[in-house]
FIDREN-293116 format. One line per 5 residues: number of its first residue (from 0); their letters; for each residue z, x, y of C-alpha. Coordinates in Angstrom, 2 decimals, decimal comma, always signed. Each point is the difference from the previous one (the first is absolute). Layout:
NUM> a> Z/X/Y | ...
This chain:
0> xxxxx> +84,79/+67,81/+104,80 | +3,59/-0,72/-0,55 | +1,25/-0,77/+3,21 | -2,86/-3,06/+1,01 | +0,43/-3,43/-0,40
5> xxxxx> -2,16/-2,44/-1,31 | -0,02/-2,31/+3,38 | -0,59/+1,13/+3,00 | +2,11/-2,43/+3,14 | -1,36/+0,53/+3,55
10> xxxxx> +0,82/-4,25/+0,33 | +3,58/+0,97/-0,99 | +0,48/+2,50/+2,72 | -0,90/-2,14/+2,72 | +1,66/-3,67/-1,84
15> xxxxx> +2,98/+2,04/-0,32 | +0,70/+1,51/+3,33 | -0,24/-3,28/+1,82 | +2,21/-1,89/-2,86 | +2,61/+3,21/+0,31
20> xxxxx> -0,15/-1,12/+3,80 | -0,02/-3,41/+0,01 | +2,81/+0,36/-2,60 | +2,25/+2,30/+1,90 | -0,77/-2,08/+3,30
25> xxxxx> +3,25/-2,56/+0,21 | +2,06/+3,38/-0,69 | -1,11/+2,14/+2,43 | +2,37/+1,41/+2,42 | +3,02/-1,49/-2,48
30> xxxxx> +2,80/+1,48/-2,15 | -0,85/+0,00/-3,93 | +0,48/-3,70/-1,06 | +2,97/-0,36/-1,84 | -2,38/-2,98/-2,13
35> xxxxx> -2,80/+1,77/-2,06 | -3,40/-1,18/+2,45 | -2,95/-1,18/-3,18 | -2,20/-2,23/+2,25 | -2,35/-0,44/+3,42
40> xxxxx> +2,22/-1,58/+2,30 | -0,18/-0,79/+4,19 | +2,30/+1,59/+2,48 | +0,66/+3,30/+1,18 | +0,18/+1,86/+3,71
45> xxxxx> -3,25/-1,60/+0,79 | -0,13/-3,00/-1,63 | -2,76/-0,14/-2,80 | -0,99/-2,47/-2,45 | +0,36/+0,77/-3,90
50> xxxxx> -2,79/+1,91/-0,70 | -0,98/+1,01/+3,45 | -0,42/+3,78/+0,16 | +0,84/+2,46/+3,43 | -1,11/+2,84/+1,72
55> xxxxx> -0,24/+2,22/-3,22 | -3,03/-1,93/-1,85 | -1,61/-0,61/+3,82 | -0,43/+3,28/+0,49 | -0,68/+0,66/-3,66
60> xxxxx> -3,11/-1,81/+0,47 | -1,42/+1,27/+3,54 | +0,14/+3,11/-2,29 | -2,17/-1,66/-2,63 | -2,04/-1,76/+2,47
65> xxxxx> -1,03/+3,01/+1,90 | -0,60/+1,95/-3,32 | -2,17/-2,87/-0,61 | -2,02/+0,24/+3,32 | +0,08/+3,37/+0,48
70> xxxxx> -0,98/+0,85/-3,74 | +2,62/+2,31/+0,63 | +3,53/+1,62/+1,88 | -1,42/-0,82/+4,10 | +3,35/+0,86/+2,26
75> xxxxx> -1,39/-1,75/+2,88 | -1,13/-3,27/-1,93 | +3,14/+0,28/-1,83 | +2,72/-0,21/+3,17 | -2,49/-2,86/+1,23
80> xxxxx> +1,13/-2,17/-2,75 | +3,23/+1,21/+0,17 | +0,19/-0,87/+3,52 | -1,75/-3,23/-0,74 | +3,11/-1,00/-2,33
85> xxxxx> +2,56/+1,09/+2,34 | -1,02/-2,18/+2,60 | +0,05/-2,61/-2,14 | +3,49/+0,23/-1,11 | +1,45/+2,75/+1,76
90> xxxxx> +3,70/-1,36/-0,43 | -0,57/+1,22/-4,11 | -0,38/+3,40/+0,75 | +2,21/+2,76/-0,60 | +1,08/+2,56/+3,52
95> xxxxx> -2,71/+2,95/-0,91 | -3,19/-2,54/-0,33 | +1,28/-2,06/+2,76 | +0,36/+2,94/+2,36 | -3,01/+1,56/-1,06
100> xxxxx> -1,87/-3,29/+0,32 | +1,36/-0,70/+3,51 | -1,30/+3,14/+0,65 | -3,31/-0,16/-0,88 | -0,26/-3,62/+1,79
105> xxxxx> +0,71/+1,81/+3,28 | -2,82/+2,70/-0,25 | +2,00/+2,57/-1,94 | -2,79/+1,91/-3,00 | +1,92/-0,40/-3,15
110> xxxxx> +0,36/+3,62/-0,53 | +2,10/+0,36/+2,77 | +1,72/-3,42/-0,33 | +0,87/+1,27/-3,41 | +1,99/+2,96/+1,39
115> xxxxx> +1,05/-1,82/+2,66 | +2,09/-2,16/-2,05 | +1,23/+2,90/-2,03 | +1,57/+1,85/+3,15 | +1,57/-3,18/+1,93
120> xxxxx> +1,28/-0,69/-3,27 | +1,11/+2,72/-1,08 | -1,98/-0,48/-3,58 | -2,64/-1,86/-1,58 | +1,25/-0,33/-3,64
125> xxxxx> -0,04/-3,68/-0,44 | -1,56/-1,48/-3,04 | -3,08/-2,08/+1,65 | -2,54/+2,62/-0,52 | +1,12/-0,41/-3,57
130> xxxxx> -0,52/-3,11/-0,90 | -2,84/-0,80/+1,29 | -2,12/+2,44/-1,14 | -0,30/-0,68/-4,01 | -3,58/-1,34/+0,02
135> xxxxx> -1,38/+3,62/+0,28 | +1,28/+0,57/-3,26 | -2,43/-2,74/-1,13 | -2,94/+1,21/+2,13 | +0,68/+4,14/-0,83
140> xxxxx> +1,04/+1,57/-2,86 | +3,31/+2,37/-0,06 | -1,39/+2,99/+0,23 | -1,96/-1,09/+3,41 | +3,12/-2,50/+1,30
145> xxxxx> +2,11/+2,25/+0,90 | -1,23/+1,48/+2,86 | -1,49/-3,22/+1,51 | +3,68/-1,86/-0,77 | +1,00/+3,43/+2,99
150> xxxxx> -1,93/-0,89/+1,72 | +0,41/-4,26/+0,14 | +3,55/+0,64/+0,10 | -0,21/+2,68/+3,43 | -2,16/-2,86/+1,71
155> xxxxx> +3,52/-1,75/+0,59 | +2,25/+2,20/-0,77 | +0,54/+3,66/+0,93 | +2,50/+0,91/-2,52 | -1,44/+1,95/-3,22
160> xxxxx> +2,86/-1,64/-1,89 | -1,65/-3,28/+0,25 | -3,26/+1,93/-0,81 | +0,63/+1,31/-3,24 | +2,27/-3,16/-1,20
165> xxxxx> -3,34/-2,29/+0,66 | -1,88/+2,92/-1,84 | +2,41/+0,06/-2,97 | -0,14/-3,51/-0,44 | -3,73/-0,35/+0,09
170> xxxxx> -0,83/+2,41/-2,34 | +2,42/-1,53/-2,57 | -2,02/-3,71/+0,44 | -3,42/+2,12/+0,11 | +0,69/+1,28/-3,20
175> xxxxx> +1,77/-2,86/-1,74 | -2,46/-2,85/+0,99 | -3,08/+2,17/-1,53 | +2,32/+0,50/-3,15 | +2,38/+2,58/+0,20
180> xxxxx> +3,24/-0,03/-1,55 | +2,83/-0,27/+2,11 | +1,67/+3,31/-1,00 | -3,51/+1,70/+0,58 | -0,24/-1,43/+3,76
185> xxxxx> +3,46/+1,16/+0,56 | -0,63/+3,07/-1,37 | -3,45/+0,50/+2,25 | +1,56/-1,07/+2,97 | +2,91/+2,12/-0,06
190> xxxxx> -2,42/+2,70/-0,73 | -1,83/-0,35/+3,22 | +2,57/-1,31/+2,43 | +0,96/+3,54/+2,89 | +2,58/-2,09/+1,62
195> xxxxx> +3,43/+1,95/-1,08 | +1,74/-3,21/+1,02 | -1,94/-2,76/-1,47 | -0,57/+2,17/-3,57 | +3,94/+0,95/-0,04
200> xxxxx> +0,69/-3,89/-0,11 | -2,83/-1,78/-1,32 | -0,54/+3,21/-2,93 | +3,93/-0,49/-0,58 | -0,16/-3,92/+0,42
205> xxxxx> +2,64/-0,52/-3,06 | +2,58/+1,79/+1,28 | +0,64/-2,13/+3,54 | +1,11/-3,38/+0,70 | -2,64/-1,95/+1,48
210> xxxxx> +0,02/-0,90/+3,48 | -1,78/-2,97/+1,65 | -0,29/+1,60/+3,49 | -2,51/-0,26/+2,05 | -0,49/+4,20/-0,07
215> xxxxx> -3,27/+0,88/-1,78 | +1,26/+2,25/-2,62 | +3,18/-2,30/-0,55 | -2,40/-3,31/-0,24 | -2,46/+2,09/-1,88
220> xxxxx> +2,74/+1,47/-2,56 | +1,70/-3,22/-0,84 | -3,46/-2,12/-0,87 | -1,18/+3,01/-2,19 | +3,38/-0,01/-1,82
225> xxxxx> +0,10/-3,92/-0,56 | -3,35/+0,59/-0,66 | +0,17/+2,65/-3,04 | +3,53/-1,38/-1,45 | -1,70/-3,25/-0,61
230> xxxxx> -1,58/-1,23/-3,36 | -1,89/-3,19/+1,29 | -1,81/-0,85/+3,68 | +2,89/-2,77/+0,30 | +2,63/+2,62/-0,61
235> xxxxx> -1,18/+2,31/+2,46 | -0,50/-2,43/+3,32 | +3,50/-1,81/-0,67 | +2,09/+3,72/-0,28 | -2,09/+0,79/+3,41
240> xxxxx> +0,53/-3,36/+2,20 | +3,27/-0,27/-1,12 | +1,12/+3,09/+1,29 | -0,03/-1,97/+3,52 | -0,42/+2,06/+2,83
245> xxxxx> -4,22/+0,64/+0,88 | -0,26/-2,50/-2,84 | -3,25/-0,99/+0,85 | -1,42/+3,81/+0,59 | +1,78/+1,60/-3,26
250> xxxxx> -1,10/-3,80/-1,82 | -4,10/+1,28/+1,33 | +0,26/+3,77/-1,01 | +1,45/-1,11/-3,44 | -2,18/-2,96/-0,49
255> xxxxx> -3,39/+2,55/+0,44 | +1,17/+2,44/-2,32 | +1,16/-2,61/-2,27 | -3,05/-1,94/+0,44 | -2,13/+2,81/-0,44
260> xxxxx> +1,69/+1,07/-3,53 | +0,56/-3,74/-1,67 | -2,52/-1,70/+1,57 | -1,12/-3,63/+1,25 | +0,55/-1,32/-3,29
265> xxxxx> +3,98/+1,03/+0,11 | +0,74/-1,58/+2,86 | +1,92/-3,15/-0,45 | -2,04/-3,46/+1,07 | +3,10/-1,37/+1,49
270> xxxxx> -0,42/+2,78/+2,98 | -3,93/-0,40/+0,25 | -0,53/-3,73/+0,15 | +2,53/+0,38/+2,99 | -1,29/+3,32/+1,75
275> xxxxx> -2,08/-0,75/+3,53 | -3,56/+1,17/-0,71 | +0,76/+1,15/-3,52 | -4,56/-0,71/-0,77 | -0,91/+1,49/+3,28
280> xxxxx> +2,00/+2,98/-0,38 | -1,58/+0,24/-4,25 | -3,47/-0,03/+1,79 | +1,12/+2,83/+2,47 | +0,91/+2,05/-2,81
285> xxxxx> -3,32/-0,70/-2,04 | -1,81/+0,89/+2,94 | +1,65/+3,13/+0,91 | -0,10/+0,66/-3,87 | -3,80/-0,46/-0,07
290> xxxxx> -0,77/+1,81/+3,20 | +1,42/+3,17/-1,00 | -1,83/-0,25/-3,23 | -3,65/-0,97/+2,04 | +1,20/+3,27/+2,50
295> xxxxx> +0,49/+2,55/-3,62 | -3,46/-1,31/-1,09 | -1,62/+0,91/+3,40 | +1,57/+3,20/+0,38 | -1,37/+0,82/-3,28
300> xxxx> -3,18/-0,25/+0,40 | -0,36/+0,54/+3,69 | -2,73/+2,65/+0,85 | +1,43/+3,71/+0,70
């Protein structure tokens, strides 16, 4: 088959996403620097060591971690661990997941924290429920991720825009980390996404400036085009932090897909000798790799 790789890159996916972040960090919240950003370095709104990641690859791996315990999407182990995180370092946290967590501290079932949040705030469209949720596309393959990236995304966040941007996404690192080209994922996930929105400017994503916002179509939009105009993993995290803005979000979303396509052995050892957990975060990966593999074997020969 023409369009499958030789290497497949679940480590990639996961080493990326929390490099993108780490990466993007110092620049969040900022104008694009007028200096071209090539290194981990400390600073930033809250104050972070080089190297040291946020919110993004926190929640990135409750989401693996619960996939892990749950052998499987579990919505109520899931915003545990999400919680869990929060409380830890609620001050990272963007104003959906805060509110929603706050929430759900005081008694409030998710499901109705969820849209909650969306009414008092008159939307739910930030970009958290995006980047968090990129290990399912290790643990599921694209034709199943879809519907569970819905449904991770709605835990949080009400909006459907959100919802089918976190879908989009994952399907694109399902496919690419078991092999897929890059055109082919595109192609697949475009095929399947029924958000008008989200497939007007993420099926169109050459024709529209990108925009580091924190919106989930506009964060989503501008790491899938640095993302596909790039020839190298190196190429495509520096266009996407150094767009400024949700540096460290758009620097995540970017870094999975890219991470996903090059894999761990395009990644520059300047970023991972410096990146917080960077052999933790490989064994996450090899274990959500492994357990979706052990769950396929069981399903297979599991009586009728």
């Amino acid at each position: 088959m023409k369009f499958i790789r030789e290497y497949i890159h679940p480590w990639g996916l996961l080493a990326g996403l929390a490099i993108g972040d780490a990466l993007g960090a110092p620049l969040e919240g900022s104008p694009q620097p007028e200096a071209w950003v090539t290194n981990m370095r400390p600073g930033g709104r809250h104050f972070r060591n080089a190297g040291q990641y946020t919110d993004d690859t926190l929640q990135a791996l409750a989401v693996a971690e619960s996939l892990l315990a749950c052998r499987g999407f579990n919505q109520s182990d899931l915003v545990q661990r999400l919680l869990s995180g929060y409380e830890k370092r609620p001050e990272w946290y963007g104003p959906t997941s805060s509110a929603f967590f706050t929430l759900v501290r005081s008694g409030t079932p998710p499901h109705r924290a969820a849209w909650l949040v969306h009414r008092r705030h008159h939307g739910s469209r930030s970009n958290g429920s995006v980047m968090r949720a990129f290990p399912l596309g290790i643990f599921y393959p694209a034709d199943q991720v879809y519907e569970v990236s819905c449904a991770c995304s709605r835990l949080t966040h009400y909006d459907p825009v959100a919802a089918h941007c976190s879908a989009w996404l994952n399907m694109m690192a399902s496919d690419m980390c078991r092999g897929i080209s890059r055109t082919r994922a595109f192609v697949h996930a475009r095929s399947r996404c029924r958000n008008a929105e989200v497939l007007a400017l993420l099926g169109s994503y050459e024709r529209y400036r990108p925009d580091p916002s924190l919106d989930a179509v506009l964060c989503s939009h501008a790491a899938l085009s640095c993302f596909m105009n790039a020839h190298t993993f190196e190429n495509a995290m520096l266009s996407a932090i150094n767009l400024g803005g949700d540096a460290d979000t758009v620097g995540a979303c970017c870094g999975a897909l890219a991470g996903a396509y090059w894999g761990i052995d395009a990644v520059p050892a300047r970023w991972t000798t410096v990146l917080e957990g960077y052999p933790e975060i490989l064994k996450v990966a090899d274990k959500l790799w492994q357990g979706r593999q052990d769950e396929h074997r069981e399903e297979k020969v599991a009586p009728d």
